[in-house]
TORZA-157888 format. One record per atom (N, C-alpha, C, O): residue in one letter; x, y, z. Coordinates in steps of 0.2 Angstrom, whole numbers, plus 5000, padded with zeros to 4 digits. Layout:
BEGIN
AXYZ...
This chain:
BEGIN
X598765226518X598565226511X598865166508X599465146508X598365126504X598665056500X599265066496X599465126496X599465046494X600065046488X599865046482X599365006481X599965076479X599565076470X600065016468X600665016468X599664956465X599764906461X600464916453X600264926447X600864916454X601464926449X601164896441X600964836441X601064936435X600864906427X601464916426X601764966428X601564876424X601964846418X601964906412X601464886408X602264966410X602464996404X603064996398X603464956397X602865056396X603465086393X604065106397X604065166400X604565076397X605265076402X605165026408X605465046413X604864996409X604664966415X605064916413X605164906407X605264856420X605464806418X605164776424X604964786430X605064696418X604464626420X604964596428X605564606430X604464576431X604664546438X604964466436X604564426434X605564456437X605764386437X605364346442X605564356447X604664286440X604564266443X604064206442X603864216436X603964166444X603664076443X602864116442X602664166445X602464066436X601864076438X601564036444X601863986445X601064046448X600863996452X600663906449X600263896444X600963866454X601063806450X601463756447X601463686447X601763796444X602463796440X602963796443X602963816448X603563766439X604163756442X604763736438X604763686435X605363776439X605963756434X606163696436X605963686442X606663636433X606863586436X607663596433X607763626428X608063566438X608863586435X608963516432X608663476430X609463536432X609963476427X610163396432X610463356430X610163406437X610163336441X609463316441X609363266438X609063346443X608463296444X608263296438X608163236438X608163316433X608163306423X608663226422X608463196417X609063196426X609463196424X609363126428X609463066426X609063136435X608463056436X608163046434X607962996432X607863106432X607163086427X607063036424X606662986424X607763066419X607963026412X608062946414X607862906410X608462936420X608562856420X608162826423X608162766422X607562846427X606762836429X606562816423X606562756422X606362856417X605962866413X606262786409X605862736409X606962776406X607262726404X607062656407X606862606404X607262646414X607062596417X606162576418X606062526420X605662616418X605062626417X604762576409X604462526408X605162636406X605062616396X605162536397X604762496396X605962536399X605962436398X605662386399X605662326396X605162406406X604762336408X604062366403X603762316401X603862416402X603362436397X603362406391X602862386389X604162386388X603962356381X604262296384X604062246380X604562276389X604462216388X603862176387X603862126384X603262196391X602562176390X602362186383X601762176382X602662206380X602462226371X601962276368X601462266364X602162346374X601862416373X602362446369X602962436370X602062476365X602462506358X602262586358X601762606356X602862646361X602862696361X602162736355X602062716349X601962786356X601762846354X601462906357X601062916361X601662936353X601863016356X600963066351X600763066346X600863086356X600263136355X600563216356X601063226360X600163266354X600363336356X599863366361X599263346362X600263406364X600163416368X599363466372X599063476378X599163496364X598463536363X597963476358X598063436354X597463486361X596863456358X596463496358X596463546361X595963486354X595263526351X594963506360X594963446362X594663556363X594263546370X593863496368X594163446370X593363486365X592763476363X593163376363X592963326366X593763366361X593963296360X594163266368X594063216371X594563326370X594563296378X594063286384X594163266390X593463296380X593063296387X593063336394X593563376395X592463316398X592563346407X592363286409X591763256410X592963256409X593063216416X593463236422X593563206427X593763316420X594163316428X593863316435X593263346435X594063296440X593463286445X593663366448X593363376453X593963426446X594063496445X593363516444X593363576447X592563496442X592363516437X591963586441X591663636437X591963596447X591763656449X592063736447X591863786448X592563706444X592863796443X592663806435X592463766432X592763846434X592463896428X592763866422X592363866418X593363836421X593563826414X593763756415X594263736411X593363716421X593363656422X594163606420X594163566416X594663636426X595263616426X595563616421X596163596422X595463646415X595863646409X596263726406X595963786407X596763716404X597063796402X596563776392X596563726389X596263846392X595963816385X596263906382X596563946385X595963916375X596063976370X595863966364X595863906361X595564006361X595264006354X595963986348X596563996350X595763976343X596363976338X596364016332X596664056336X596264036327X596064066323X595464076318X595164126316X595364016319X594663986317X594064016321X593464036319X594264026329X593864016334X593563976339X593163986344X593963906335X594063826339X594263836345X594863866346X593963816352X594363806357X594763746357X594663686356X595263776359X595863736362X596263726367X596663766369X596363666370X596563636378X597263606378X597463566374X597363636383X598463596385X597963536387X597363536389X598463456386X598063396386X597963406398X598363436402X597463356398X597563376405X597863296410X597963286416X597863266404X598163176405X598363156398X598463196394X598463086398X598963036391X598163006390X598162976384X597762996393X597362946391X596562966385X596262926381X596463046386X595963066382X596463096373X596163106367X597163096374X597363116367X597363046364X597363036358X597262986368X597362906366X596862896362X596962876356X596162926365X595562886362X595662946357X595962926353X595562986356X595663016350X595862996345X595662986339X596662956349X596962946341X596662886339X596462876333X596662846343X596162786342X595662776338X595562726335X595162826340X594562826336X594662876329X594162866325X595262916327X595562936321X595862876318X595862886312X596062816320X596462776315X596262696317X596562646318X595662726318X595162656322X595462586316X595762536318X595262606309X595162526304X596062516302X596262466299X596462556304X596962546303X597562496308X598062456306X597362506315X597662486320X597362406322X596762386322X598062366325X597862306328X597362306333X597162366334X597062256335X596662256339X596662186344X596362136342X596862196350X597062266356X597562296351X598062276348X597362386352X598062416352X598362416358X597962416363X599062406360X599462426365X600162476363X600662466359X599862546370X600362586367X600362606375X599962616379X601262616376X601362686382X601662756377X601862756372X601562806382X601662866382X601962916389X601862906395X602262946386X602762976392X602463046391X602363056385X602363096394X602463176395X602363216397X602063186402X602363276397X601863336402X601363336402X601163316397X600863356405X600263366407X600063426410X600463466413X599263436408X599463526413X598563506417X598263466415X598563546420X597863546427X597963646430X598263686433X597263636425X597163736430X596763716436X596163726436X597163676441X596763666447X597163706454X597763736455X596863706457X597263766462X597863716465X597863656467X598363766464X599263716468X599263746475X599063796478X599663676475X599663686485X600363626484X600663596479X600463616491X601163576492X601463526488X601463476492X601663506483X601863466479X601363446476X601263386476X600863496473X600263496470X600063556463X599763606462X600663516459X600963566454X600463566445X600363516443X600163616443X599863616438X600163596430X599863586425X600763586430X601263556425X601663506428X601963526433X601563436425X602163376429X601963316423X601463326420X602463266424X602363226420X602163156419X602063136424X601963106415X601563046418X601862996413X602263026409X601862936412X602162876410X601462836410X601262816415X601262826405X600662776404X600762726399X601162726395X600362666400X600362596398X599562596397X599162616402X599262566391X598662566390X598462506385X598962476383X597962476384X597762426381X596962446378X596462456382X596862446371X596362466371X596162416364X596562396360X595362406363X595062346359X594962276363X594762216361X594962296370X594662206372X594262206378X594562236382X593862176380X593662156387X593962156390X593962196395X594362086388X594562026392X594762036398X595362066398X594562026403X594962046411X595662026412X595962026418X595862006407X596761966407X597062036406X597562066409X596862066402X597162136401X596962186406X597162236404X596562186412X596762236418X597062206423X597362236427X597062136423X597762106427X598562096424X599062086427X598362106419X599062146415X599362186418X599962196419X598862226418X598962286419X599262306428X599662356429X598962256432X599262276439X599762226439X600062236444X600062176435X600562156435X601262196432X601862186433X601062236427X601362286425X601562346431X602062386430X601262356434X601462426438X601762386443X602362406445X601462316447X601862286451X602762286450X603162316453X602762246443X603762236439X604062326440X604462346443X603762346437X603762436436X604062456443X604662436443X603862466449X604162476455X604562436458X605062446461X604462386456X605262336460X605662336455X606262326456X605462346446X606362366444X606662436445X607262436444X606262486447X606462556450X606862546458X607262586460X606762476460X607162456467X606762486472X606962526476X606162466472X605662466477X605462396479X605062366475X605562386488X605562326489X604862286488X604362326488X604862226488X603962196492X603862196500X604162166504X603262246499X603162256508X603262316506X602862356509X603662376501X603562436503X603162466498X603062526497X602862426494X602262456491X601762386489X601862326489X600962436489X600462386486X600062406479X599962466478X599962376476X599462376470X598962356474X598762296475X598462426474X597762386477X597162396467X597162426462X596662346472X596262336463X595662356467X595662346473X595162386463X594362396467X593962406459X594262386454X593462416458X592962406455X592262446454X591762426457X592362506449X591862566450X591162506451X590762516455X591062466447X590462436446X590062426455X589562446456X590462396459X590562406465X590062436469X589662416473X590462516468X590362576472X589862586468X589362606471X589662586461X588962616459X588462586461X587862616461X588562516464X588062456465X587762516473X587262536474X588462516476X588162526482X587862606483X587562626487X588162646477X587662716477X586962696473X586462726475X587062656471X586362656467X585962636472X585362656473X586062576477X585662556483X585362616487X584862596491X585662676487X585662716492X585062786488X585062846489X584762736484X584562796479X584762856475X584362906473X585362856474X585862886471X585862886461X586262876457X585162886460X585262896453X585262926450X585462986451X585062916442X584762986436X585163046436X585463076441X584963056430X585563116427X585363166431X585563226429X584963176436X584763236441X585463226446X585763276448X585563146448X586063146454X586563126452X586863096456X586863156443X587663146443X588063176443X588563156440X588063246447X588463296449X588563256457X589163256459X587963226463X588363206468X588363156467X587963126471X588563106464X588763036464X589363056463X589763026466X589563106458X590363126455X590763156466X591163126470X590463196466X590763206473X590663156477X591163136479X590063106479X590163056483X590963006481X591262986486X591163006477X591662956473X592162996474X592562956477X592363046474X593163106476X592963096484X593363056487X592363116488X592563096494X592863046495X593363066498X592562966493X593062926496X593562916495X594062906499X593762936486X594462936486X595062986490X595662976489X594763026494X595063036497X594963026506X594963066511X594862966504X594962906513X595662926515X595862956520X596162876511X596762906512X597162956516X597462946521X596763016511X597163086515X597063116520X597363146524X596363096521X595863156524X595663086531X595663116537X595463036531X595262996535X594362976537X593863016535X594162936541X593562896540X593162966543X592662966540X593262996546X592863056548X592563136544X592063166545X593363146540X593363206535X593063176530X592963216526X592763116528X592563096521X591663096524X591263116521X591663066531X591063086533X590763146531X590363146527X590963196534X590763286534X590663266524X590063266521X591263256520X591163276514X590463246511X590063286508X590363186513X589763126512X589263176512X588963196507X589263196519X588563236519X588763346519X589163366515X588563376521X588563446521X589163466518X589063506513X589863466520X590463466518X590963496525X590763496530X591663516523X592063496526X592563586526X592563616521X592863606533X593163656532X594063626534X594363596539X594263666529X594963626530X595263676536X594963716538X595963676538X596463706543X596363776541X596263816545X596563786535X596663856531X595863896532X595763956531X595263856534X594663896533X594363896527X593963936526X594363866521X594263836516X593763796516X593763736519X593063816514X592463756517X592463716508X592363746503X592563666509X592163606505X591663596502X591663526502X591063606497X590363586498X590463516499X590963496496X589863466503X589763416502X589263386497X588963416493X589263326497X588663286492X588063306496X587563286492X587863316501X587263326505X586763266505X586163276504X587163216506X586763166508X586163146514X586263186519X585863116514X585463106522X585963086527X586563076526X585763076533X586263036537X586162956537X586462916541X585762936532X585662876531X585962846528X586162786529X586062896521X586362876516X587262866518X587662836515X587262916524X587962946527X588162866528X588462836523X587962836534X587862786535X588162746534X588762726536X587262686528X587662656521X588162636518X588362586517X588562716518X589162716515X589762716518X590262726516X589562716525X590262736529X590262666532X590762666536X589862606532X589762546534X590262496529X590762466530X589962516522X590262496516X591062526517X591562486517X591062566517X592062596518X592362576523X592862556523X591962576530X592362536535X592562466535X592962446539X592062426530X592362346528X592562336523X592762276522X592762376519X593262376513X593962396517X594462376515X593962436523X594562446524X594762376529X595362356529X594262356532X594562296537X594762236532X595262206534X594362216527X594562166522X595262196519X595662146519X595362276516X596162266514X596562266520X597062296519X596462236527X596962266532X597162176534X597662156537X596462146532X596762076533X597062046529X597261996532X597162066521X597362056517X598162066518X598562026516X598262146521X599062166520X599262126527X599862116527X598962106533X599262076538X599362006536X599861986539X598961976531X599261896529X599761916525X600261876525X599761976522X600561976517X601261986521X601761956519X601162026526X601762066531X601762006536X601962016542X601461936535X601661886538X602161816534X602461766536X601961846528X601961786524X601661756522X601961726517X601261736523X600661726520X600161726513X599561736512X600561716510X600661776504X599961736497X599761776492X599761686498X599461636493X599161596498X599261536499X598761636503X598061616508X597561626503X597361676501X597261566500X596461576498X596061586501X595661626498X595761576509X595361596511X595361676514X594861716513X595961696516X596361756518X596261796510X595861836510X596361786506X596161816500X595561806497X595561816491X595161796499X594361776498X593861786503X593361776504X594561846508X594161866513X593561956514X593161996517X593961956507X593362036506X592562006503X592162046501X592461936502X591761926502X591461926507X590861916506X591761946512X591161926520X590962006519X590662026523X591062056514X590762106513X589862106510X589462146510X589862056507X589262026505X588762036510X588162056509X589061996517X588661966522X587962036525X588062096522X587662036528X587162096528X587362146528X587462176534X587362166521X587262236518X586662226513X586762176509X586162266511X585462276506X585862296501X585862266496X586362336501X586662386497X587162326493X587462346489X587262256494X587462216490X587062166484X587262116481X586462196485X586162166480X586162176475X586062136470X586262246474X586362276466X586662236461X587162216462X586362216453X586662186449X587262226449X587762186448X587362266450X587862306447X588462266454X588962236453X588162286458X588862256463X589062186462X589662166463X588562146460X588662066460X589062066453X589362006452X589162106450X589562096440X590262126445X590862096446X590262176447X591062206451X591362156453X591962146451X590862116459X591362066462X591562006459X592161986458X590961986456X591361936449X591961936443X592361886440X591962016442X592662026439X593262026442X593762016439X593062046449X593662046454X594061986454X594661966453X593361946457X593661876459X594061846450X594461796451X593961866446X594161836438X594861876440X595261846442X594961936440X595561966440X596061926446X596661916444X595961916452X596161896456X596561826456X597061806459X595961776451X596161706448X596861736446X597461736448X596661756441X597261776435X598061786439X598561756437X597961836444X598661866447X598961796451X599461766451X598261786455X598761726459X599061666455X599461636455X598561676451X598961606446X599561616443X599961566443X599761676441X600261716440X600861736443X601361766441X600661696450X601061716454X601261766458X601761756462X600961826458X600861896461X600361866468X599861836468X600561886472X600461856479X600261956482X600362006478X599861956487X599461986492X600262056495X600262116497X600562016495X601262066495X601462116491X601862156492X601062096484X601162146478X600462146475X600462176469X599862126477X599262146474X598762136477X598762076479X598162166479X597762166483X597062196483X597062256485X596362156481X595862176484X595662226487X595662216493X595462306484X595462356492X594862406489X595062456486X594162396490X593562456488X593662496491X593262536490X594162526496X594162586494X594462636489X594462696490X594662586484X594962626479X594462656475X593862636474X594662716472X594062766467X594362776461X594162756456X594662816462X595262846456X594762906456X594162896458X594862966454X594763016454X594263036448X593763066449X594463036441X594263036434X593462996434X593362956437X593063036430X592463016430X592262956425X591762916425X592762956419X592762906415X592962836415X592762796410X593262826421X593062736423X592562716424X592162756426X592462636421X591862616422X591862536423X591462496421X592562506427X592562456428X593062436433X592862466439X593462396433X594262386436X594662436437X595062456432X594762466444X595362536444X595862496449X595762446452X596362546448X596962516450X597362576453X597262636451X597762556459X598262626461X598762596465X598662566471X599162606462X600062596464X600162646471X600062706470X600362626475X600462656485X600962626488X601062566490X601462676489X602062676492X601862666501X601662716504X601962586503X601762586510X602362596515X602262596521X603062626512X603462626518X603362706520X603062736517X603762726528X603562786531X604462806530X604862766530X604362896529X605062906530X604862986534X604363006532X605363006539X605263076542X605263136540X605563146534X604863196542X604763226539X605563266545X605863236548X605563366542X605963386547X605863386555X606263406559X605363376556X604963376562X604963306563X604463276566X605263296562X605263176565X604563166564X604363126569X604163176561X603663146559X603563096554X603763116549X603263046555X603362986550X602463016545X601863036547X602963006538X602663036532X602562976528X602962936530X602162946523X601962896519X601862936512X601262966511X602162936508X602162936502X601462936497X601262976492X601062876500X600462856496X600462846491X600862796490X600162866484X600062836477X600362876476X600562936477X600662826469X601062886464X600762846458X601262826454X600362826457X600162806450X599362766451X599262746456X599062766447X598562726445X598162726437X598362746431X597662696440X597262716431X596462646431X596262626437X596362626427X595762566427X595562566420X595862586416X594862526420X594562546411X593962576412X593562576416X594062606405X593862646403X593462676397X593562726394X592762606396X592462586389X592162646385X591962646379X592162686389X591762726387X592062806381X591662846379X592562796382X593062876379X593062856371X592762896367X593262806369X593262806362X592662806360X592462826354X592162776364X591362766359X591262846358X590762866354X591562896362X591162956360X591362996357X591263056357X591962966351X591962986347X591662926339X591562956334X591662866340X591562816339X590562786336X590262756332X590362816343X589862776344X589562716344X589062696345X590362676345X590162616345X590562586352X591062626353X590462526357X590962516363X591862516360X591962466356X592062546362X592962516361X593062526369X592962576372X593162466370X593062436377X594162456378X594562436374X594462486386X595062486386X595362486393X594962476397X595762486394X596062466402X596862496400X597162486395X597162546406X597762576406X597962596413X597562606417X598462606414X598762626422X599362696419X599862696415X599062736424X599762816423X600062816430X599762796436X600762826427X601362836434X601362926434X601362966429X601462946440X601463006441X602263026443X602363026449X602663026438X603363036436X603663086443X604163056444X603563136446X603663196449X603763146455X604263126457X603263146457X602963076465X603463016467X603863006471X603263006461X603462926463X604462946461X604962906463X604562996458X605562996461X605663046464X606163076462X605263086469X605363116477X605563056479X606063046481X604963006478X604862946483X605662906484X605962886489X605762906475X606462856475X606962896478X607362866482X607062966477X607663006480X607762986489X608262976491X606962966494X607062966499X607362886500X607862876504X607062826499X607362786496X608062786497X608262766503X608462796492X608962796489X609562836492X610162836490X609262906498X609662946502X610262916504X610462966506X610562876505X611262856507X611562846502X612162856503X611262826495X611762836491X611662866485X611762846479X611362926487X611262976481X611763026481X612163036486X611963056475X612563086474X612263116467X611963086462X612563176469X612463236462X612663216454X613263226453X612463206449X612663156444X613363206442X613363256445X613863176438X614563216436X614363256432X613763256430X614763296430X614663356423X615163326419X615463276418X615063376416X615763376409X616463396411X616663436415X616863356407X617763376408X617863436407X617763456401X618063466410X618163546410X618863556405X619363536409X619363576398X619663586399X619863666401X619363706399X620263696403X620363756404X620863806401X621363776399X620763856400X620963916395X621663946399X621463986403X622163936398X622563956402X623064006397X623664026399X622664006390X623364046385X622664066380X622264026378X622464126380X621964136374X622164146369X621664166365X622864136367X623064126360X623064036356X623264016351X622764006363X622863926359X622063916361X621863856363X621863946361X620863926359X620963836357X620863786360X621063866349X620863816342X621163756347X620763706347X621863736351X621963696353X621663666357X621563606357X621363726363X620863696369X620463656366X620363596367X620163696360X619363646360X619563596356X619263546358X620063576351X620463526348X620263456355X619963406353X620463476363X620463426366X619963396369X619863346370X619663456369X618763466367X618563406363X618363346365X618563416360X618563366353X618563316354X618063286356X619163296353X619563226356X619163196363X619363146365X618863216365X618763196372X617863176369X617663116371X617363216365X616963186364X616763156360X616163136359X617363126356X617263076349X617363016352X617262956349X617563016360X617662946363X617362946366X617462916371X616662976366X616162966372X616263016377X615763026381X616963046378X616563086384X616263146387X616663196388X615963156388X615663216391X616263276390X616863256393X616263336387X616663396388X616763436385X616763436379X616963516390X616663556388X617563586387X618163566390X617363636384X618263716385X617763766387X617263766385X618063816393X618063856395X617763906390X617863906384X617363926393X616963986387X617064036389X617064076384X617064066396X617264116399X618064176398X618564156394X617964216400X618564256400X618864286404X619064336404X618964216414X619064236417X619964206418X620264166415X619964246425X620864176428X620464126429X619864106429X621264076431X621063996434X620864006440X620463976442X621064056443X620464026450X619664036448X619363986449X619464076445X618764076442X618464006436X617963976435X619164006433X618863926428X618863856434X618663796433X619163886440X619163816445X618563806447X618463746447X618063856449X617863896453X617063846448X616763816452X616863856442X616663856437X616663766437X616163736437X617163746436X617063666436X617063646442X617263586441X616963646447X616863636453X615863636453X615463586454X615663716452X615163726452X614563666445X613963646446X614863656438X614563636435X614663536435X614563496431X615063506445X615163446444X615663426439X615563376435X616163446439X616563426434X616963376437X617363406441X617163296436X617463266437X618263276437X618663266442X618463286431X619163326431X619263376428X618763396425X619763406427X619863476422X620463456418X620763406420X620763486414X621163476410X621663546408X621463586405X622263546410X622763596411X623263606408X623763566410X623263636404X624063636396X624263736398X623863776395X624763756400X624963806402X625563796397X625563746393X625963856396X626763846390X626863796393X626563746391X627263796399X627563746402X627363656398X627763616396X626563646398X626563586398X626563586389X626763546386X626263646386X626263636380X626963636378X627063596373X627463656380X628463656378X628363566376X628463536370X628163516383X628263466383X627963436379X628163376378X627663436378X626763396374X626363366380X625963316380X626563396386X626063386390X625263406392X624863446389X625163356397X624263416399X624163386406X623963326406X624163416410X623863396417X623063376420X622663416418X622963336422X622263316423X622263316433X622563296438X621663356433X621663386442X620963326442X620363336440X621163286445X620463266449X619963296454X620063276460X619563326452X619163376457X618863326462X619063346468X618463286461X618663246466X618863206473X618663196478X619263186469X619963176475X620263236477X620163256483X620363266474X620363326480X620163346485X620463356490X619463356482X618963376488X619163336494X619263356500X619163266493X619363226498X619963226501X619963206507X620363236499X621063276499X621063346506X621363346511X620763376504X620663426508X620063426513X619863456518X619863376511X619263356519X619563316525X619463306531X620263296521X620563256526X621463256526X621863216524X621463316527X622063346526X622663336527X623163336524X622563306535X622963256540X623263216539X623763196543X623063186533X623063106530X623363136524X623363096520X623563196522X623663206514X624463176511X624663176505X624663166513X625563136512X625363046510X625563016505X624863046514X624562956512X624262956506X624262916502X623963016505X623363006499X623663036492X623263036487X624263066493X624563096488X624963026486X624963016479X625162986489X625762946488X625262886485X625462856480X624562866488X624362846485X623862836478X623662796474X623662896480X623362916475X623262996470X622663016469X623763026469X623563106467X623163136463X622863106458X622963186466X622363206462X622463256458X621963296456X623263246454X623563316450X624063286446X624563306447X623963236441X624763216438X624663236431X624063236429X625163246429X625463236422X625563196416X625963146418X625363186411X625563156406X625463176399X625263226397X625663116395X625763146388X625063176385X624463146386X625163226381X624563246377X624263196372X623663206369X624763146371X624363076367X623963026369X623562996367X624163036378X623462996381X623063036385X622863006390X622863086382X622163106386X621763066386X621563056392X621663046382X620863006382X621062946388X620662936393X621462926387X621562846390X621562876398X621262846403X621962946399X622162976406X621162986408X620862966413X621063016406X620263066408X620062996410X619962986416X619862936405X619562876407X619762846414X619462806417X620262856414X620562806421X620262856425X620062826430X620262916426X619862956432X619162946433X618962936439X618762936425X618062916426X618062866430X617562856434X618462816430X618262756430X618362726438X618162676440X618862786441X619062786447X618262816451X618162766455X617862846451X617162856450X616762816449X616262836453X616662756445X616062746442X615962746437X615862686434X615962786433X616062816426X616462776422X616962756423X616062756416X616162706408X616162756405X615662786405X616662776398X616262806392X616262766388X615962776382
């Protein structure tokens, strides 16, 4: 017999438990975030992007369906009525609350506006392994101009962005591609009219997902579709096998052209013009390059491309590569996607690549629709989440758990007023610290600043208060202390991790501990 389903009533108590998708984050990774997000902001405005903040709900109707989501029912977005009856959506990116605000304060703003934006975002899209429906984005946007100086801006910005994160050249590329392109070549394959803009939309997720799935599984998606490991079938775009083709001709020389590009960079080679002017032999017999539409793509390319190398951004940090798509239906020019090329093990020694942790391109079309008129724009999003897994693996040899707060500890609860007194004192000079809030012994307040990273602790018993003392325990040195015990008569003599001194130099004592660490207040 099944189990009957447990309701939720009167006396009943709720299940502690995550919605699917979602996830708590602690106070260490909060806590990279935060110096991510800082080191991100600076090269942001050094380009002269000037922060604003949007909310987090919009009217549905202002966000649009552009999620490439759009087969499920409430088409990737969390939405709900308001009291009016207004539907209303969690934003589901930084870029649809933009034109909004843009086309709300159209006569009032410079023109280019340039602005970044930092925040959550939400996707009711089905989660799966590091495939979270709340996470965060960091975007740079430029909007009011044509001008193709402003999309190679734009990949020279995400280029600086990674290597001041401390990401080498050689382990990442900015590749560039060009929707005008790939429309050229759908439309060659008779791919038109608002009849065929639900599979041209899947034609275009197929490819972008070349990457993941490879030259075969994009095949199957091209035409009938595809059943994944799990038994999960796919629909595909139901193309002919001609059309399969065409287009599998076109992706296999887009990928051989970015492969000689990345082999002239991983030589040195870095500012070959012919080697960089080698994705034109894509031209060479194909029908499907006659399209105006492909002939404007490559033209803006080769403009974009002037731009960087003159700039000096070399094939090691930026690169030509039609396989790019970007996912969002609302590009209609220059897209762009930031790709982590180094490989790190998986638990099973399998070598793992990272892939993209950011992209974006332009996208003339978002403001006119509220506008009606072109407001032409070009922006790149950093996918926050991604790209610092990426730096944690990185940085694994010298990563280390950030400190906590100075602990003072409660060893008389008739001198409260004075614990927190040092309390005080300790944060008026900048430093992190808390008193004991608890009502246990010191082995449990030890136990407690240990658990919350506490660099040292702070100890006034009768004893040290008779003298005007306070003892300062380096937790720390300790630890080390007792990892190497053998050696403790050397490490005491040269260093203790337990001394005493006057209650007039706490501050001056605690800092010399930070400092012995790392740590400035």
């Amino acid at each position: 017999m099944a189990k009957e389903k447990k309701v939720a009533g009167a006396g009943s108590r709720p299940e502690a438990r995550l919605p699917k998708g979602f996830r708590d984050i602690g106070a260490a990774e909060l806590a990279q975030t935060r110096a991510m997000l800082d080191t991100i902001r600076g090269v942001y405005e050094s380009y002269g992007f000037e922060q604003l903040e949007t909310p987090a709900i919009e009217y549905t109707d202002a966000l649009g369906k552009f999620l490439p989501d759009q087969d499920r029912p409430n088409e990737g977005v969390f939405s709900f009525t308001d009291d009016d009856g207004q539907w209303l959506s969690l934003r589901y990116d930084l870029t649809a609350p933009l034109a909004r605000y843009v086309a709300e304060n159209f006569q009032t703003l410079p023109k280019p506006f340039r602005r970044y934006a930092t925040g959550t975002v939400y996707r009711n899209e089905k989660p799966g392994p590091g495939r979270f429906r709340q996470f965060t984005q960091f975007d740079a946007d430029t909007v009011g101009t044509d001008n193709l100086a402003a999309d190679a801006e734009i990949c020279m910005l995400a280029a600086d962005t990674l290597e001041a994160l401390g990401i080498k050249r050689g382990d990442y590329v900015i590749k560039v591609n060009n929707r005008k392109v790939l429309d050229g070549v759908i439309e060659a394959i008779g791919l038109v009219g608002q009849e065929n803009a639900g599979r041209r939309l899947t034609v275009l997720r197929a490819i972008d997902k070349l990457d993941k799935f490879g030259p075969e599984d994009v095949r199957l998606l091209l035409g009938d579709g595809r059943k994944d490991e799990s038994g999960d079938f796919t629909k595909g775009a139901g193309l002919s096998p001609n059309q399969v083709a065409t287009l599998m001709e076109f992706i296999e020389r887009a990928s051989e052209s970015a492969a000689l590009m990345r082999s002239a960079a991983r030589s040195g080679d870095i500012f070959n013009n012919d080697v960089d002017q080698g994705y034109f032999v894509l031209r060479e017999g194909g029908s499907f390059y006659q399209s105006q539409l492909c002939i404007d793509g490559h033209q803006e390319l080769e403009t974009i491309r002037g731009l960087l190398r003159g700039a000096g951004y070399g094939m090691n940090q930026i690169i030509i590569d039609y396989s790019v798509v970007r996912g969002l239906e609302y590009y209609t020019g220059p897209v762009f996607e930031a790709e982590l090329t180094f490989e790190v093990k998986d638990e099973k020694g399998n070598p793992v690549r990272f892939g993209s942790v950011g992209g974006g391109g332009r996208y003339d079309g978002l403001v006119e629709r509220f506008l009606g008129q072109k407001v032409p724009a070009t922006g790149f999003s950093i996918g926050v989440s991604r790209l610092q897994a990426a730096l944690n693996v990185l940085n694994a040899a010298d990563a280390s758990a950030p400190l906590g707060p100075v602990v003072v500890l409660v060893m008389d609860k008739g001198e409260l007023p004075r614990y927190q007194r040092m309390a005080q004192e300790l944060r008026r000079a900048g430093i992190r610290a808390e008193m004991y809030l608890g009502t246990s012994g010191m082995k449990a307040q030890m136990k407690y600043a240990d658990k919350r990273g506490a660099p040292c602790v702070i100890i006034q018993g009768s004893d040290e208060r008779d003298k005007g003392e306070v003892q300062l325990k380096d937790l720390i040195e300790g630890a080390k202390a007792a990892a190497a015990i053998a050696d403790n008569k050397e490490w005491k003599e040269s260093r203790p991790a337990q001394v005493s001194i006057k209650e007039t130099d706490l501050v001056a004592g605690v800092r010399e501990i930070l400092a012995r660490h790392g740590v400035t207040s």
